[in-house]
Kinemage of the C-alpha trace (Angstrom):
@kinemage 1
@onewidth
@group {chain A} dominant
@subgroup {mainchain}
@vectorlist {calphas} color= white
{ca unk a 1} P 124.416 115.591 110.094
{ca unk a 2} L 125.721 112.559 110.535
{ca unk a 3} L 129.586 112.552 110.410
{ca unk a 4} L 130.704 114.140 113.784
{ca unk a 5} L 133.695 115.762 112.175
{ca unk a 6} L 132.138 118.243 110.572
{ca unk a 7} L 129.203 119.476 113.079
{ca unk a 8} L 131.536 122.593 114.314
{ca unk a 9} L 131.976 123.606 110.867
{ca unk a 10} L 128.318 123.437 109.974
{ca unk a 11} L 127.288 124.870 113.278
{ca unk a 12} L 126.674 128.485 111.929
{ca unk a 13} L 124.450 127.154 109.007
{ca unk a 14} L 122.352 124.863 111.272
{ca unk a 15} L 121.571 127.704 113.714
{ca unk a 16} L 120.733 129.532 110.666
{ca unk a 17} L 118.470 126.802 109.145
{ca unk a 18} L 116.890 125.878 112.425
{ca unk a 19} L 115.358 129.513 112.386
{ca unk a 20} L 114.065 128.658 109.371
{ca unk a 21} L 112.458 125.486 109.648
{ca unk a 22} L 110.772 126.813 112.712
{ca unk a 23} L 108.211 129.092 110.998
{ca unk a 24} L 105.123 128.640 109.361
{ca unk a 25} L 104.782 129.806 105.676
{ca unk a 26} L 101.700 130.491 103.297
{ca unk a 27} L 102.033 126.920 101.379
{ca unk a 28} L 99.207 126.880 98.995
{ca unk a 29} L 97.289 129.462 99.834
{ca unk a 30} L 96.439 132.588 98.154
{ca unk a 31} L 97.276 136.275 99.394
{ca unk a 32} L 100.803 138.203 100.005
{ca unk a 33} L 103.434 135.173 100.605
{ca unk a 34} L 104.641 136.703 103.657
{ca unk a 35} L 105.690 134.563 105.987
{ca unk a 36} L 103.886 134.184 109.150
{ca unk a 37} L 105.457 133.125 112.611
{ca unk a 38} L 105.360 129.862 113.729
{ca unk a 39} L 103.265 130.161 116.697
{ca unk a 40} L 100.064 131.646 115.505
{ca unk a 41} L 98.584 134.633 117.314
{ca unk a 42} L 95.044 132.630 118.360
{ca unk a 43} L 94.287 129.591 119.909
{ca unk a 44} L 91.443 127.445 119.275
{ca unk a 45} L 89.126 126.693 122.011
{ca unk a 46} L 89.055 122.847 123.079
{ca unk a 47} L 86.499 120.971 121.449
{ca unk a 48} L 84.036 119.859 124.515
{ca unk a 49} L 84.066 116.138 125.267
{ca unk a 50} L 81.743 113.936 123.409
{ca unk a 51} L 80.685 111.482 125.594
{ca unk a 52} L 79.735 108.870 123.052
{ca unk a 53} L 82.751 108.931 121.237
{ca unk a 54} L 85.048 108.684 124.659
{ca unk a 55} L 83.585 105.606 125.176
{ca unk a 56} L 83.875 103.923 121.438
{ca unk a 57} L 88.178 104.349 122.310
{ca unk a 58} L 89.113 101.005 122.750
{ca unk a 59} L 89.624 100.302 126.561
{ca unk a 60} L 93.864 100.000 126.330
{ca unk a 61} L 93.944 103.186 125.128
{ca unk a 62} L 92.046 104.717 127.649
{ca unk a 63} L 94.276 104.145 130.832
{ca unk a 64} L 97.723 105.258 129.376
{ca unk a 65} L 98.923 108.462 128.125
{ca unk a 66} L 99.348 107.894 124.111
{ca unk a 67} L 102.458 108.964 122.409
{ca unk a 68} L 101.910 110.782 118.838
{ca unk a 69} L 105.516 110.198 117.054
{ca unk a 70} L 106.187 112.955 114.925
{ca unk a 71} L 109.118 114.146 112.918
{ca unk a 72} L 109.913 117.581 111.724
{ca unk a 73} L 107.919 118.881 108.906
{ca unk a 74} L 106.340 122.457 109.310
{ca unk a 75} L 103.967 123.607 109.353
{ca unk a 76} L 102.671 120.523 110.305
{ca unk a 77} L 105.343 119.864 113.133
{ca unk a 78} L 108.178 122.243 113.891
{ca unk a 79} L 110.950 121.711 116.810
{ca unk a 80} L 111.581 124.994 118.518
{ca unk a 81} L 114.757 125.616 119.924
{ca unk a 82} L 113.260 125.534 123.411
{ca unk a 83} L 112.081 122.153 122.956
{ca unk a 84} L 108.332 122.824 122.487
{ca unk a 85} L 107.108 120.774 119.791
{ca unk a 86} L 104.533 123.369 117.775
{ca unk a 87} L 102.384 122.706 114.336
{ca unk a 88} L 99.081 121.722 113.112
{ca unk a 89} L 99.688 117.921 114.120
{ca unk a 90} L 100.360 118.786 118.141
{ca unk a 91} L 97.011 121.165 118.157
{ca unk a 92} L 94.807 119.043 115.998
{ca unk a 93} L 95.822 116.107 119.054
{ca unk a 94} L 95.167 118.496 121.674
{ca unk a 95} L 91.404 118.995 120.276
{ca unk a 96} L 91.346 114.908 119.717
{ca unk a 97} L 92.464 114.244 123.144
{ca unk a 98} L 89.990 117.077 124.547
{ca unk a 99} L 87.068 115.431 122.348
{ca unk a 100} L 87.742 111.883 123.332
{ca unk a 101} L 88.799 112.639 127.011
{ca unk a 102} L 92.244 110.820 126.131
{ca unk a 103} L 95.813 111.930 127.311
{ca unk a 104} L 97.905 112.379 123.926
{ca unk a 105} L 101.545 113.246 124.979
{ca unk a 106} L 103.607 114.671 121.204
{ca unk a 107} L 107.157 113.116 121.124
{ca unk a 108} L 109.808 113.545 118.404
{ca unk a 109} L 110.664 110.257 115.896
{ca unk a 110} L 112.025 109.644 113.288
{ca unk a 111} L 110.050 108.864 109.989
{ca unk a 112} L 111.059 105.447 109.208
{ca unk a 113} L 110.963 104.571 112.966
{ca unk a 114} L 107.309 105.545 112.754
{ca unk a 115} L 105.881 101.833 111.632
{ca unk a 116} L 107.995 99.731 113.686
{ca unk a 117} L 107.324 101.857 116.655
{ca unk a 118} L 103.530 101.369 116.316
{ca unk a 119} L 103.542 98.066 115.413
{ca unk a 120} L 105.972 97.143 118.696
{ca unk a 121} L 103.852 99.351 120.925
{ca unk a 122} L 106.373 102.264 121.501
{ca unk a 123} L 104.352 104.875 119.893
{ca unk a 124} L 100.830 104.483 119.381
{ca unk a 125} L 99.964 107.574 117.152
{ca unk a 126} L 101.620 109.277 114.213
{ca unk a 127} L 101.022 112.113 111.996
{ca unk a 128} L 101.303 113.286 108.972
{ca unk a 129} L 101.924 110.396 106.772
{ca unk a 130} L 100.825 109.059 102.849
{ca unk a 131} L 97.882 106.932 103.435
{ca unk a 132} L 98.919 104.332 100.604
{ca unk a 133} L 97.408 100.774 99.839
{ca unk a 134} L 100.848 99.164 100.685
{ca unk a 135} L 101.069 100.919 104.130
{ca unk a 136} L 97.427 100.081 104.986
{ca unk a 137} L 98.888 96.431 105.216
{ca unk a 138} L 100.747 97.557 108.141
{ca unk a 139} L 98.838 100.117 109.945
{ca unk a 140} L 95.485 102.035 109.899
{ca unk a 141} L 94.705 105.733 108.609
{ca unk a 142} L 92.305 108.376 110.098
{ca unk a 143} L 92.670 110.325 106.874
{ca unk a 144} L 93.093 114.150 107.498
{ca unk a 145} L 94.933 116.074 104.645
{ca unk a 146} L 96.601 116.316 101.417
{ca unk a 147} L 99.566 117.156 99.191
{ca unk a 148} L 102.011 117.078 96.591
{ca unk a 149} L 105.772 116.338 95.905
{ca unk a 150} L 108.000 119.556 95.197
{ca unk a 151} L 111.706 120.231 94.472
{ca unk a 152} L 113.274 123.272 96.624
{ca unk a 153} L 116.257 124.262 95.395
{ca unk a 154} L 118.913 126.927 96.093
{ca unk a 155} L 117.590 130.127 94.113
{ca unk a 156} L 121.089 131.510 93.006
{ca unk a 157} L 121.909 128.562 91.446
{ca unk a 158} L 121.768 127.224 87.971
{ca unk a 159} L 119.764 124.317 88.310
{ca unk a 160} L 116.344 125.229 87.982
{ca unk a 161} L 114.521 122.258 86.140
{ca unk a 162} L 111.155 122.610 84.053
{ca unk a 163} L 110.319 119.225 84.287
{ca unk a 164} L 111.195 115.824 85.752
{ca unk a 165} L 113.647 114.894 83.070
{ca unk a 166} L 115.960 117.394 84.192
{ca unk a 167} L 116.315 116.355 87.367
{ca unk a 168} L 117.890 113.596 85.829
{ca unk a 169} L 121.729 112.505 87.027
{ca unk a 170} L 121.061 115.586 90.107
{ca unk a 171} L 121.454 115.098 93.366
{ca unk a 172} L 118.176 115.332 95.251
{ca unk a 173} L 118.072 114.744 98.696
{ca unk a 174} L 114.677 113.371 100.605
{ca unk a 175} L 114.036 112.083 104.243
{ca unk a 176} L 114.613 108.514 104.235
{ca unk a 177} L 111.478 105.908 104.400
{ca unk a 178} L 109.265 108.842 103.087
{ca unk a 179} L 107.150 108.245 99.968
{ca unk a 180} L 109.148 110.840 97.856
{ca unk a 181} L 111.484 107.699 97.737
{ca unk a 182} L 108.978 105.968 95.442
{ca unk a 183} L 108.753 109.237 93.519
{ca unk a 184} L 112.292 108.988 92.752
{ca unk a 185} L 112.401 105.663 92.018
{ca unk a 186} L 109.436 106.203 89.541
{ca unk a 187} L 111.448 109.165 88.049
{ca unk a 188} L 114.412 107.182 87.411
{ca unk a 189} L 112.520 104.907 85.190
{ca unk a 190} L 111.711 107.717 82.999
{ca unk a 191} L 114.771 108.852 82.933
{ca unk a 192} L 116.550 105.357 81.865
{ca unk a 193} L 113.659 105.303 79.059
{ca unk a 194} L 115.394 108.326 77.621
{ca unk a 195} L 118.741 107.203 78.057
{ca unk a 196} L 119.659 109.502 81.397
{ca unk a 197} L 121.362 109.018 84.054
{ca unk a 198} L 119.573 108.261 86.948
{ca unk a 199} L 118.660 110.533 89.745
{ca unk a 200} L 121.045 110.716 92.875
{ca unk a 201} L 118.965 110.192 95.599
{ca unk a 202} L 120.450 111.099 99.145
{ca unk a 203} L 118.523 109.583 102.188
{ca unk a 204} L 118.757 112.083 105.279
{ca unk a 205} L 117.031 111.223 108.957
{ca unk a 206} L 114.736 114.349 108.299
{ca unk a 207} L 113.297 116.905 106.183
{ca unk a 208} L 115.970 119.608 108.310
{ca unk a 209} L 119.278 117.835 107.634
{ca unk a 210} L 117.969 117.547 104.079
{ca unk a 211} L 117.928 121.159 103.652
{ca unk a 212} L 121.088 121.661 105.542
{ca unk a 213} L 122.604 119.232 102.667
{ca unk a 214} L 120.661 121.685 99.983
{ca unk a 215} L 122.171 125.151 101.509
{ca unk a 216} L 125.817 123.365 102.060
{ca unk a 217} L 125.217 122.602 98.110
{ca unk a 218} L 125.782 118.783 98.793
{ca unk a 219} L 122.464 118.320 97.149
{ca unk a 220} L 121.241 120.041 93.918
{ca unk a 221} L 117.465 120.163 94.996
{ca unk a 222} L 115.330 118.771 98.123
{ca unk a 223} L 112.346 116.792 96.991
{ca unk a 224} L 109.566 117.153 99.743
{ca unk a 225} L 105.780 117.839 99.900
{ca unk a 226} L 104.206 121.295 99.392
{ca unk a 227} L 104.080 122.292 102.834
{ca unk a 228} L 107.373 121.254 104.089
{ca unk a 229} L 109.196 122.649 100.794
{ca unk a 230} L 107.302 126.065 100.616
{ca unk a 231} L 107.166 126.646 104.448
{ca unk a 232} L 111.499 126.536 103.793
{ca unk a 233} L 111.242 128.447 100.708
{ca unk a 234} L 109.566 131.624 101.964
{ca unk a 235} L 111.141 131.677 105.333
{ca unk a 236} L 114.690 131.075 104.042
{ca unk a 237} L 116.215 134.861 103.772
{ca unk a 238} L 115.677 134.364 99.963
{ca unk a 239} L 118.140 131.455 99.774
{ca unk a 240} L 115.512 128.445 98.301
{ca unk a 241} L 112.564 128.448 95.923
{ca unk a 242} L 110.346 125.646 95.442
{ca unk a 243} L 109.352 124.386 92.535
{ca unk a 244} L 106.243 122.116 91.267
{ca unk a 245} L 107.298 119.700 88.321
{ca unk a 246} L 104.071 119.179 86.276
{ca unk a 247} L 104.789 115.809 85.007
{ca unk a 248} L 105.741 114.363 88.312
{ca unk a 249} L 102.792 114.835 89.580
{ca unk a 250} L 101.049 111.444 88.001
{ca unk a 251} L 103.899 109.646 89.542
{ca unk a 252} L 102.685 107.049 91.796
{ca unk a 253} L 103.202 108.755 95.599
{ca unk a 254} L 103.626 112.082 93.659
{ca unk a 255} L 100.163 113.526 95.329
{ca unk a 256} L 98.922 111.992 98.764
{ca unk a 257} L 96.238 112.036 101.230
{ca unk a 258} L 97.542 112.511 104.672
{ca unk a 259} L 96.532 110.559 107.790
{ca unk a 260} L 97.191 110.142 111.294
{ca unk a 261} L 98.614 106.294 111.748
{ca unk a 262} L 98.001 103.662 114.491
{ca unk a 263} L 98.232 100.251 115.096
{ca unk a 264} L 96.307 97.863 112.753
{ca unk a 265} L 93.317 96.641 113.750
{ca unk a 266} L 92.968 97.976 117.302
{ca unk a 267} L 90.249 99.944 116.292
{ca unk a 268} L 91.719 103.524 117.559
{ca unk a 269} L 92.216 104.761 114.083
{ca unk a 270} L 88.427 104.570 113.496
{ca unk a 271} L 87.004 106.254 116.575
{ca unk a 272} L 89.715 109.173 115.245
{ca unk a 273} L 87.673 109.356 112.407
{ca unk a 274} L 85.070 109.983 113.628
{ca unk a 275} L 86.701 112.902 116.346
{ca unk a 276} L 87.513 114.234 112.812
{ca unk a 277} L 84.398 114.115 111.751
{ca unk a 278} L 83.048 116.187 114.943
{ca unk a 279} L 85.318 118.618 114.435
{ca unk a 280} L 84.676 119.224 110.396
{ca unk a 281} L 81.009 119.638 111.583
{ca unk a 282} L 82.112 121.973 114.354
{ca unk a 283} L 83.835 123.912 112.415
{ca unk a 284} L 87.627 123.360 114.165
{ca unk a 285} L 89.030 121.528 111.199
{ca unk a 286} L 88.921 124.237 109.066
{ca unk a 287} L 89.524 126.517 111.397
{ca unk a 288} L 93.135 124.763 112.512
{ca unk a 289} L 94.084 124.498 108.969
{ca unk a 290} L 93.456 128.266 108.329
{ca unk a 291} L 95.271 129.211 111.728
{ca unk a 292} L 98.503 127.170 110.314
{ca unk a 293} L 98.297 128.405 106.617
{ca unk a 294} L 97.259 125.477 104.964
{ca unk a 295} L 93.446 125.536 104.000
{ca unk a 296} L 94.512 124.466 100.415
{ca unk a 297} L 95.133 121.208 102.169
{ca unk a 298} L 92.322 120.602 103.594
{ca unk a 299} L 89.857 117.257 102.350
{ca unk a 300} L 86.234 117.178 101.612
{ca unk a 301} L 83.964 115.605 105.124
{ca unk a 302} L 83.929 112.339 102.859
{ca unk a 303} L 87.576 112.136 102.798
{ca unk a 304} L 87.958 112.084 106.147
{ca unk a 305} L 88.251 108.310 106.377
{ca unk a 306} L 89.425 104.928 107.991
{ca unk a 307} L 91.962 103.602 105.160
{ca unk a 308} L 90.016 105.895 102.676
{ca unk a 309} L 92.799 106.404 99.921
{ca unk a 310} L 93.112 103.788 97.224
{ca unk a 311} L 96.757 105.071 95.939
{ca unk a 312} L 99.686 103.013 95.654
{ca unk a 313} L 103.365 104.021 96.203
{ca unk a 314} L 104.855 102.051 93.363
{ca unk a 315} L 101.888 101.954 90.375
């Protein structure tokens, strides 16, 4: 929410929303689609030190606390209103930090601060984000997860698309410097092959205000990955449904492996790895993705990688 004006009006619907983007949903997974709560009812026991790996983390990251810039995107990260930062992201970097006997301190940012931040030093960890070939460039991947674009929109409205060419001249809103931007920008090129108007994309700061902009009816539909957009959907009183367009999904940054970021060529994104690694053989990873509602989104041991995903954003 951006224009100042209007926060006292909106007030009532961001309380509202904020309840709703704080708990964690089914996503992919099979069973009853209830939603669950947000702070799940066991806790995973820290994964013992491993001595070897401790001392494969690059010396400069071993005498500082390291900040893990995350921005809100549940189940994955969720801001509670008491401040507490919850999700699969700040408990997967509690078992990292317990593994590699490093201090990893979880600190709200904002998406398309994330790269600048660790490339200036700010930040020196972020997670979830695409692990594309034009991103690699900038920053290393310790590759973790998957998913998939999605359009939530309002379920008593009229706009309910079957498939990407009706999206076509809408108003979609996305959180800006995410790759659903490139899945946009893809889309539009369909739809000026079939003489459409374009797609009206709306940037927000985060996946939150984005939804706020949905359920104010500013926006006809929020494009966002599965987890984000379901997690909404079933947790939303009945006010959104998400949707999964068929034929967007071969558009490039339409599907996505996730990974946890850091600075190019320091070497920390590759000892993660291999935490990762530990902890698939352990049995945690699976665990932690089951705990959250999201073992649909798990990867194969193999795909937990350094730089491991070969997919563009743009082709």
């Amino acid at each position: 929410m951006r224009n100042r004006p209007h926060v006292a009006a909106c007030a009532p619907l961001l309380a509202s929303l904020t309840l709703t983007l704080s708990a964690c949903s089914v996503d992919d997974t099979p069973g009853d689609g209830k939603a669950k709560s947000s702070h799940p009812a066991a806790t995973l026991a820290p994964e013992p030190k491993d001595s070897a790996l401790a001392a494969e983390v690059p010396e400069e990251y071993t005498k500082k606390t390291l900040i893990m810039g995350v921005s809100e995107y549940a189940p994955y990260v969720t801001f509670e209103s008491d401040g507490k930062i919850t999700g699969l992201v700040p408990e997967l970097s509690a078992q990292l930090s317990s593994l590699l006997d490093v201090k990893i301190k979880v600190e709200r940012t904002n998406f398309d601060a994330v790269i600048p931040g660790l490339k200036s030093g700010r930040i020196d960890l972020s997670a979830p984000s695409g692990d594309f070939t034009e991103r690699q460039k900038e920053v290393d991947f310790a590759d973790f997860a998957q998913s998939s674009v999605t359009l939530m929109v309002l379920k008593d409205a009229s706009f309910r698309p079957k498939n990407g060419l009706e999206v076509c001249g809408h108003k979609v809103g996305v959180e800006k410097g995410a790759g659903t931007q490139n899945v946009l920008a893809a889309q539009n090129k369909r739809c000026a092959a079939k003489g459409k108007p374009s797609v009206d994309v709306k940037l927000y700061t985060d996946l939150p205000a984005a939804s706020l902009a949905l359920q104010s009816k500013r926006v006809d539909a929020v494009a966002a990955p599965s987890a984000s957009n379901t997690s909404v959907s079933q947790n939303a009183q009945d006010r959104f449904e998400t949707l999964e367009l068929k034929d967007m999904l071969n558009l490039p940054a339409a599907t996505a492996i996730y990974g946890i970021q850091a600075k190019k060529g320091t070497g920390l994104a590759s000892v993660l790895v291999k935490g990762l690694q530990k902890m698939y053989e352990s049995g945690t990873y699976a665990k932690l993705f089951g705990q959250w509602g999201l073992p649909l989104s798990t990867v194969t041991q193999s795909q937990l990688a350094l730089n491991g995903s070969k997919q563009s954003q743009t082709q």
